[in-house]
C-alpha positions as CSV (number, residue, x, y, z in Angstrom):
1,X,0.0,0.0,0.0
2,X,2.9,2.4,0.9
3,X,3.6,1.7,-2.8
4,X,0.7,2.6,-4.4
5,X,0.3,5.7,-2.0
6,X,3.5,7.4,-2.9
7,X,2.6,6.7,-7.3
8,X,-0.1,8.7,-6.3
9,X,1.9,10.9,-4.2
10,X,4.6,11.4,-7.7
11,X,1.5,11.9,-10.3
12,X,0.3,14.7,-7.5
13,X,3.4,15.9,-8.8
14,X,2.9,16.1,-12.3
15,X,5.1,13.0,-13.1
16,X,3.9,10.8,-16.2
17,X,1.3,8.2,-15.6
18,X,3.8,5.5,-17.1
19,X,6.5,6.3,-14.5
20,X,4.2,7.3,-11.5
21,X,3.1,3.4,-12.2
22,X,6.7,1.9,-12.5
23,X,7.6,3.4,-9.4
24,X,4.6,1.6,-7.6
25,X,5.2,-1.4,-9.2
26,X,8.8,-1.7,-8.6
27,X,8.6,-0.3,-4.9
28,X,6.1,-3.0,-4.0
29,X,8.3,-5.7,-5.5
30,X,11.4,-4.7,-3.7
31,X,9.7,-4.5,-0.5
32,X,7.9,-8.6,-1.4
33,X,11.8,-9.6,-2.1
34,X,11.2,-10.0,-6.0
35,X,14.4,-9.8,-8.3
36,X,13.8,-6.3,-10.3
37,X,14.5,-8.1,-13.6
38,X,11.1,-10.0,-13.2
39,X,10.2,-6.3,-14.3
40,X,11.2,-6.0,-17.8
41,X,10.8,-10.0,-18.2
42,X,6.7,-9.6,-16.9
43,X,6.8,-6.0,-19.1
44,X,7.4,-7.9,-22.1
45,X,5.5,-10.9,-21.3
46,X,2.4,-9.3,-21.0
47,X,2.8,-7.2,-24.1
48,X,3.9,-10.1,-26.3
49,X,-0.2,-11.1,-26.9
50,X,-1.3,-11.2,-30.4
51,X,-4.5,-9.1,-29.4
52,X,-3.0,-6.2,-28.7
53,X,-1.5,-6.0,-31.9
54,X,-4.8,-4.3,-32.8
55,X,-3.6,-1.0,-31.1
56,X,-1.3,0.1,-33.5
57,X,-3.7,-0.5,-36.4
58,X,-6.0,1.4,-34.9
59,X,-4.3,4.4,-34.3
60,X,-3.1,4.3,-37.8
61,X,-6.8,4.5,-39.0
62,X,-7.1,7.5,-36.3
63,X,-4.3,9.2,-37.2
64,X,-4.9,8.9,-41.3
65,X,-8.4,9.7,-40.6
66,X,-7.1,12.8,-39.1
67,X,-4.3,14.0,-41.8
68,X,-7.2,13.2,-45.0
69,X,-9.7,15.4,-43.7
70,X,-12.2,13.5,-42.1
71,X,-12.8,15.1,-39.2
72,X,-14.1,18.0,-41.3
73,X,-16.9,16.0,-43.5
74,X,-18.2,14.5,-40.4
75,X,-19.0,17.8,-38.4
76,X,-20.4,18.7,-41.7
77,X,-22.6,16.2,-41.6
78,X,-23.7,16.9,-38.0
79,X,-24.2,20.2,-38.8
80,X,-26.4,19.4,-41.3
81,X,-27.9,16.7,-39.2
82,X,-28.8,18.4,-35.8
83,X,-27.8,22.5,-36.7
84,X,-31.3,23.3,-37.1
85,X,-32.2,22.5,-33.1
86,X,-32.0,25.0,-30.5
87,X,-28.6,25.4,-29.4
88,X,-27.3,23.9,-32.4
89,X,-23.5,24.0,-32.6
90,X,-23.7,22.7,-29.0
91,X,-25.7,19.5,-30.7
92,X,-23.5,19.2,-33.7
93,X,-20.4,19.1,-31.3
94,X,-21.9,16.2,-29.2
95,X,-23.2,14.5,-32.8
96,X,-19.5,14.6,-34.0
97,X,-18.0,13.9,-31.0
98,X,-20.5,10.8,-31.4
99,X,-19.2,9.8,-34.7
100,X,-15.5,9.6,-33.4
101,X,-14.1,6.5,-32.1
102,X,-11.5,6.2,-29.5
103,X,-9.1,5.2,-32.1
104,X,-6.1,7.6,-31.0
105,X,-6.2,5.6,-27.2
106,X,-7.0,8.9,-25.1
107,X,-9.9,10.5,-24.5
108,X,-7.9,13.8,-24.3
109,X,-6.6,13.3,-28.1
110,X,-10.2,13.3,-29.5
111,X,-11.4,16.3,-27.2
112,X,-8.4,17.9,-28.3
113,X,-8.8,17.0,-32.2
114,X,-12.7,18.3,-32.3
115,X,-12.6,20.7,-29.5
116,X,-10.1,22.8,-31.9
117,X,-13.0,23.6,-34.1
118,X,-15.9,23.3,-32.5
119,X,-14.9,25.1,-29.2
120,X,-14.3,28.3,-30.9
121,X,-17.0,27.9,-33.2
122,X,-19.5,28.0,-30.1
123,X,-18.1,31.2,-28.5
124,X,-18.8,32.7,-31.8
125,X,-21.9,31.4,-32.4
126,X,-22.7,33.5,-28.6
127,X,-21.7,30.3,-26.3
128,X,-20.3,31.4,-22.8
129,X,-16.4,30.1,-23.1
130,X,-16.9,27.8,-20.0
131,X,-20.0,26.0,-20.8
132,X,-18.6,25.4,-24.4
133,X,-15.3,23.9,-22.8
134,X,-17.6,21.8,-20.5
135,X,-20.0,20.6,-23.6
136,X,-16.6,20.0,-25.5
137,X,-15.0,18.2,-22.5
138,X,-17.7,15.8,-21.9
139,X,-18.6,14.9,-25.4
140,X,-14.9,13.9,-26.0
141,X,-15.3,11.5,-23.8
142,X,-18.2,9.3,-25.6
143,X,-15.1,8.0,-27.7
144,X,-14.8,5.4,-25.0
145,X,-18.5,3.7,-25.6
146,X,-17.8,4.2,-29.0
147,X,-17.7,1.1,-31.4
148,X,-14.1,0.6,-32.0
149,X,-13.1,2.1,-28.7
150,X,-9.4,1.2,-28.1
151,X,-10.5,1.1,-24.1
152,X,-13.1,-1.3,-24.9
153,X,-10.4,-3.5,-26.7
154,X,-8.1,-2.9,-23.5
155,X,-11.6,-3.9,-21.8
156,X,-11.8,-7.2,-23.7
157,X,-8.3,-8.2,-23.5
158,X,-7.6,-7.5,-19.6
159,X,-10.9,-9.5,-19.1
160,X,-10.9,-12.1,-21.4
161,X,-14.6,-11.2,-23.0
162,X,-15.5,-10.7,-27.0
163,X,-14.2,-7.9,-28.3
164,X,-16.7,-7.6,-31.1
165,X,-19.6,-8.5,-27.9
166,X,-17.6,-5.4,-25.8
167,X,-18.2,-3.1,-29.2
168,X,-21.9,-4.1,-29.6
169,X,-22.4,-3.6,-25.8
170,X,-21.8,0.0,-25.5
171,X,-23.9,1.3,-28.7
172,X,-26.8,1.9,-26.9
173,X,-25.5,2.9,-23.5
174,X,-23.2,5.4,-26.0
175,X,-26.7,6.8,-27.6
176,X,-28.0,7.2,-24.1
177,X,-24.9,9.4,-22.7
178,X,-25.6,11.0,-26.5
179,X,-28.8,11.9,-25.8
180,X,-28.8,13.1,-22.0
181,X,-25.4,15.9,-23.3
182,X,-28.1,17.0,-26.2
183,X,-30.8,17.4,-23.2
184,X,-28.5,19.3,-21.3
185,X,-27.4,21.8,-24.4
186,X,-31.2,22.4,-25.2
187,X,-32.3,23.1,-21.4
188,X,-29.3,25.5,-21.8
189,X,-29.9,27.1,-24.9
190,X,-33.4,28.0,-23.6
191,X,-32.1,29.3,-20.5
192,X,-29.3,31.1,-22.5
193,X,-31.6,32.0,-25.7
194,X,-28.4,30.2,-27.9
195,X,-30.0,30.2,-31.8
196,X,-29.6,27.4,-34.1
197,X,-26.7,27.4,-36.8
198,X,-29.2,27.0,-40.1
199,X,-32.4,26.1,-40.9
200,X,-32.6,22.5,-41.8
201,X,-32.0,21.6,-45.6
202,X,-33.0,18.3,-47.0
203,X,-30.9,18.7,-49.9
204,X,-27.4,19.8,-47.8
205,X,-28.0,16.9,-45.7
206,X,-27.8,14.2,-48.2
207,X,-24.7,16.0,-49.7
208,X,-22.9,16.1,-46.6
209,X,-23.9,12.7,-46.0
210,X,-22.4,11.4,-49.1
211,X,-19.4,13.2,-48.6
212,X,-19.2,11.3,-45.2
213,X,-20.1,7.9,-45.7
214,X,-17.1,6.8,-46.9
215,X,-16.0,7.9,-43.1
216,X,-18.7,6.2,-41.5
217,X,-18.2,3.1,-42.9
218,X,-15.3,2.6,-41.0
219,X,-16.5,1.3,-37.9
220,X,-19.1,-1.0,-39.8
221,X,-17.0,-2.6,-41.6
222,X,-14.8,-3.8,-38.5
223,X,-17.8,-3.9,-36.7
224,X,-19.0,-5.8,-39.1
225,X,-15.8,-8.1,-40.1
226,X,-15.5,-8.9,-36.2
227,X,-19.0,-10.0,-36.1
228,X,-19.5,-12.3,-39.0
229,X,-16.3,-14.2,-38.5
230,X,-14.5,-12.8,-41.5
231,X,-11.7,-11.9,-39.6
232,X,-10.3,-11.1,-36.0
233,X,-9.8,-7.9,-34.1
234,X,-6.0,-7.5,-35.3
235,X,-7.2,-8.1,-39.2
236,X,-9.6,-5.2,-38.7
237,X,-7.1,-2.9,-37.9
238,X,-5.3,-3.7,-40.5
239,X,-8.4,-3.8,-42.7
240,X,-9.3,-0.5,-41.4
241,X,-6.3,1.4,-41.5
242,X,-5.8,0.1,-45.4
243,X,-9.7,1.3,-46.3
244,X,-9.5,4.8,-44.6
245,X,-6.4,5.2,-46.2
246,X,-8.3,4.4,-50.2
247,X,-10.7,6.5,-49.1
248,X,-8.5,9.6,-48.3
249,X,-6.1,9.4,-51.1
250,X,-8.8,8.0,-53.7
251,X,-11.9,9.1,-53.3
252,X,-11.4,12.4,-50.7
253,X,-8.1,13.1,-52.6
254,X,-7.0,14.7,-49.3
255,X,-4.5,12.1,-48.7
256,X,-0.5,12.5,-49.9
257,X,2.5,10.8,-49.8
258,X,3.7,13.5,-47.7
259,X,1.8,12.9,-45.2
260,X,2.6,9.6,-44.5
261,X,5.8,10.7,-42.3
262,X,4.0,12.5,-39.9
263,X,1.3,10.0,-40.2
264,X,3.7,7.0,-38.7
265,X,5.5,9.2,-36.4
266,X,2.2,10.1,-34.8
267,X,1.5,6.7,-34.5
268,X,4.7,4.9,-33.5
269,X,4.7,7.7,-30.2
270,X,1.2,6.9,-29.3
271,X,2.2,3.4,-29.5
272,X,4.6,3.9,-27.3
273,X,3.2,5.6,-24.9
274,X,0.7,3.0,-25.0
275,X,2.5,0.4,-24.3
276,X,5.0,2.0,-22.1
277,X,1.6,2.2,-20.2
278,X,0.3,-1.0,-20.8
279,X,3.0,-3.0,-20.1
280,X,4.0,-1.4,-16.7
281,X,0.5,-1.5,-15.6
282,X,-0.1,-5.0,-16.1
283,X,3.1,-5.9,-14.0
284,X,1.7,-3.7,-11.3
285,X,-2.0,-5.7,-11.5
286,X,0.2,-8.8,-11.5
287,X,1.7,-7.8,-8.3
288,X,-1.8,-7.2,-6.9
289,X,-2.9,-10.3,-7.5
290,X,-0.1,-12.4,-6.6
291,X,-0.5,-10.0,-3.1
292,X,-4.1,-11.8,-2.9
293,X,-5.5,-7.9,-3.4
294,X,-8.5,-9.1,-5.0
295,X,-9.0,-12.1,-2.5
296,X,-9.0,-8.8,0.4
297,X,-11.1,-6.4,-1.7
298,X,-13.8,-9.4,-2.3
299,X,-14.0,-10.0,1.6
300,X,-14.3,-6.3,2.5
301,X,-16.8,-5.7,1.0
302,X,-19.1,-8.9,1.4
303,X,-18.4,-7.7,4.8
304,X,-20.3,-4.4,3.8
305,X,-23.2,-6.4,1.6
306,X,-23.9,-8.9,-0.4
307,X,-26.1,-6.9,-2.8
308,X,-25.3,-6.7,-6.2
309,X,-26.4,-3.7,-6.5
310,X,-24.7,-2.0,-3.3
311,X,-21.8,-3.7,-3.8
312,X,-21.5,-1.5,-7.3
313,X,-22.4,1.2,-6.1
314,X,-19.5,1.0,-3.8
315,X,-17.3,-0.1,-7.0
316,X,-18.0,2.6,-8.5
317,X,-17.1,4.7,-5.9
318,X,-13.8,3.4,-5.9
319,X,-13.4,3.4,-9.9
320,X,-14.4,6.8,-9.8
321,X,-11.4,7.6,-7.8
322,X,-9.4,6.0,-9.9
323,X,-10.4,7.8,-13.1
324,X,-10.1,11.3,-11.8
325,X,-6.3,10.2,-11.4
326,X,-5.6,8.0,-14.1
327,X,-6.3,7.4,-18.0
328,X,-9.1,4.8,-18.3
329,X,-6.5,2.6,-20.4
330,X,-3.9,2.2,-17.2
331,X,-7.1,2.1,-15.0
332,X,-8.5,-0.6,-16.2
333,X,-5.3,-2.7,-16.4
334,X,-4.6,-1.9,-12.9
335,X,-8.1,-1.6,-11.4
336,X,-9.9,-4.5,-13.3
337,X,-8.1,-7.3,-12.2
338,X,-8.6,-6.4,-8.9
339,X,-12.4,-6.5,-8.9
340,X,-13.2,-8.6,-12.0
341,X,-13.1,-11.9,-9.8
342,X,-15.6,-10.2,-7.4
343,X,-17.7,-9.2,-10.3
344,X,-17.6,-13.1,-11.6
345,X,-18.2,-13.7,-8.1
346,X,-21.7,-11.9,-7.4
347,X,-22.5,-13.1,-11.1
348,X,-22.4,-9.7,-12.9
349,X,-21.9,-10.1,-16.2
350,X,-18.1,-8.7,-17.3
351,X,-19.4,-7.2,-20.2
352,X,-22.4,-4.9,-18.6
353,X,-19.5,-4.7,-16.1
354,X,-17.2,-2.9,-18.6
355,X,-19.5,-0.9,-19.9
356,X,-20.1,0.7,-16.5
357,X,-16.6,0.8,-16.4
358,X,-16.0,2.9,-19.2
359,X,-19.3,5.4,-18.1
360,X,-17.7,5.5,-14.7
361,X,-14.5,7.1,-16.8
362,X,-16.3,9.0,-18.2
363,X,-16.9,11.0,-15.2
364,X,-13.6,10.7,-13.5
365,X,-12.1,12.0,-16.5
366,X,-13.7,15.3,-16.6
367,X,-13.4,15.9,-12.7
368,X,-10.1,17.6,-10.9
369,X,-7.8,17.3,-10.0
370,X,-6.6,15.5,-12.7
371,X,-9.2,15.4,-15.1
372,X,-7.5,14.9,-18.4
373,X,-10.3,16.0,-20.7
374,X,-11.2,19.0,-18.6
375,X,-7.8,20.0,-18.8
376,X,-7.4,19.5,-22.1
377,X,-10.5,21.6,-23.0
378,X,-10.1,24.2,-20.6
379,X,-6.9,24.9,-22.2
380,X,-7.9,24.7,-26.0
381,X,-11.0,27.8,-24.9
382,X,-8.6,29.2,-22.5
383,X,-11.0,29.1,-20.0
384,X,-9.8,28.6,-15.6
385,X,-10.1,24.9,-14.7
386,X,-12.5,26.4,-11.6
387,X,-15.0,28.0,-14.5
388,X,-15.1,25.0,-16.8
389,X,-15.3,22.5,-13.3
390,X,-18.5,24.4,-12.6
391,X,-20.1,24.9,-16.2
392,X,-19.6,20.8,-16.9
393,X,-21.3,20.0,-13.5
394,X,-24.7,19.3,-15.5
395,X,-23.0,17.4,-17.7
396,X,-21.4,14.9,-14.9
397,X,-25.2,14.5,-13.7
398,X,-26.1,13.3,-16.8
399,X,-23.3,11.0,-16.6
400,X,-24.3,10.2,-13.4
401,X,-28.0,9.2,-14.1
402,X,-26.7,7.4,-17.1
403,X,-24.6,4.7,-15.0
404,X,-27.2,4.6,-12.7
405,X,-30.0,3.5,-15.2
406,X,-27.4,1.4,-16.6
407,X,-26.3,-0.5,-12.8
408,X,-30.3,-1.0,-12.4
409,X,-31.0,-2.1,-15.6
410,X,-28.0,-4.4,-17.0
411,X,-30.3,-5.3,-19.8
412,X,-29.4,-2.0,-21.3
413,X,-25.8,-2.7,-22.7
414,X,-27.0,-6.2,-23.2
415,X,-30.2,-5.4,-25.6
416,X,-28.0,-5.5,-28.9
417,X,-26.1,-8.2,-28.2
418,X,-28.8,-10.2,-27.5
419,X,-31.3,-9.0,-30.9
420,X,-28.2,-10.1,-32.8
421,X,-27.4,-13.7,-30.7
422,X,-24.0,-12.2,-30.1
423,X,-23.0,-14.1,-27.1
């Protein structure tokens, strides 16, 4: 515990994730007697799994998504889609926001990639500053229910469930969170008498969504490959990456040789850092476990309950916690292990657990003291940390009601899966 407590005490800092979790992780095995070199041997070891290769692929699609002009036919799109509503540039940002999957690995990367156009686009469309940094903040973070959701695929691995099951799972809890944000941008554009963008056009909403078809076809098709057997998680990165990339450079003709430098750098860093992550956090959840952590945390708290749903409740609480301070990716490889065999335990099922999972990170990321989104956000508008904490409170109440209705009704994440037989 002394281990874990001073990680936390380094990343109070302002010392990298990565190396907050190394320092945990090799403190703890020092003081339980344990060669260091089982460090880099267990680092290596648990990245050397054939189902993570689909991270790199996958943030190749993001990142050539991102050079050939995607981004731009998609808010297009949404503008078209949902501009004509009250508040509407506060709906088209949550709409696009919608459309984007967590392909780069952080929630920050897509709040930063959107909220560059859409958060100044709402102060000039008469949006206070804060409240568009809050709308902007919490809608980056739908990229984690998002099919295709590298956290979801994190999810999968760390918990041995479907991948393409995980994807399926969070569609409709992902159009709940959708709709709730829009609720809360309409009950404030009332209040705030915020205009729509344009009157709705027929005719510029079937352009705009043949210009971005090609775009949303993405996640179908791995979606879809996944699904009907054609090929595996690793294949649809690959698959992916190799159709957005025809897509940009064919059809779009956005897409150039050029690009392709920055294009790989940008991914072989976040691959890094991803793995750098990864890797060290898994050795830390090893430690846990060979510690019997999970074996303690089980009897604690049927100590407390043996409700379900309390027990949850008091998961979530904990969770929470743990995302206001971490990434959801290193979260969930140090935090899920931990609790997954009291989740088999009370017969929860893994996958409406991970879906609660990734709403309960939701939250955490957009709260201080560390919350990354927030952060991110509140520096793109330029807007005080304190000013956008307050405007995005609505916002994390949504969130809030969200998990809830998700905790009492599990049937929620599990309604697609089940119309399509997906076990």
């Amino acid at each position: 515990m002394w281990a874990l407590a001073l990680g936390a005490g380094f990343l109070g800092l302002g010392v990298p994730v990565a190396i907050c979790i190394g320092i945990a992780a090799t403190i703890a095995l020092t003081l339980n007697g344990t060669p260091l070199l089982v460090i880099p041997q267990q680092l290596f070891s648990n990245l050397n799994n054939v189902g993570l290769l689909a991270i790199p692929f996958f943030m190749l699609t993001g990142a050539i998504m991102d050079a050939g002009g995607v981004s731009r036919r998609i808010i297009d799109f949404s503008q078209a889609l949902v501009g004509f509503m009250r508040g509407g540039i506060g709906q088209v940002t949550i709409v696009a926001s919608m459309f984007f999957a967590d392909l780069s690995g952080s929630a920050t990367a897509d709040t930063a990639a959107i909220g560059s156009v859409m958060i100044p686009g709402m102060v000039k469309q008469g949006y206070s500053r804060a409240f568009a940094v809050a709308l902007q903040s919490a809608a980056g973070s739908l990229g984690l229910l998002s099919p295709v959701s590298m956290s979801m695929l994190v999810y999968a691995y760390t918990a041995n469930v479907s991948v393409g099951t995980m994807f399926v799972a969070g569609i409709v809890p992902m159009l709940l969170v959708v709709v709730s944000f829009m609720l809360v941008n309409y009950v404030t554009a009332v209040r705030q008498n915020y205009t729509a963008v344009e009157a709705f056009s027929a005719k510029r909403l079937w352009t705009t969504f043949r210009q971005a078809i090609w775009a949303l076809l993405t996640p179908v098709i791995i979606l879809g490959g996944i699904l009907g057997g054609v090929f595996t998680p690793v294949e649809a990165g690959v698959v992916a990456a190799l159709y957005v990339t025809l897509v940009s450079a064919v059809i779009f003709k956005s897409l150039k040789l050029s690009h392709f430098r920055e294009i790989l750098t940008r991914t072989a860093i976040n691959t890094t850092r991803v793995s750098f992550l990864l890797g060290l956090a898994f050795v830390l959840g090893r430690y846990l476990i060979e510690a019997q952590i999970p074996l303690h945390v089980a009897n604690s708290f049927l100590a407390v309950t043996t409700s379900a749903f309390v027990l949850l409740i008091l998961i979530n609480l904990f969770l929470l916690v743990a995302h206001t301070v971490l990434e959801t990716i290193s979260s969930i490889a140090v935090v899920i292990p931990v609790f997954l065999p009291l989740v088999v335990q009370m017969h929860i099922d893994p996958v409406v657990f991970g879906v609660i999972v990734l709403v309960n990170s939701a939250i955490g990321i957009n709260l201080p003291p560390i919350g990354f989104c927030l952060f991110t956000a509140a520096s793109i508008g330029g807007v005080s940390v304190e000013k956008a904490t307050r405007a995005i409170l609505p916002f994390i109440f949504a969130l809030a009601v969200d998990l809830l209705l998700i905790i009492v009704f599990p049937h929620i994440p599990r309604f697609l899966p089940h119309l399509l037989a997906i076990k």
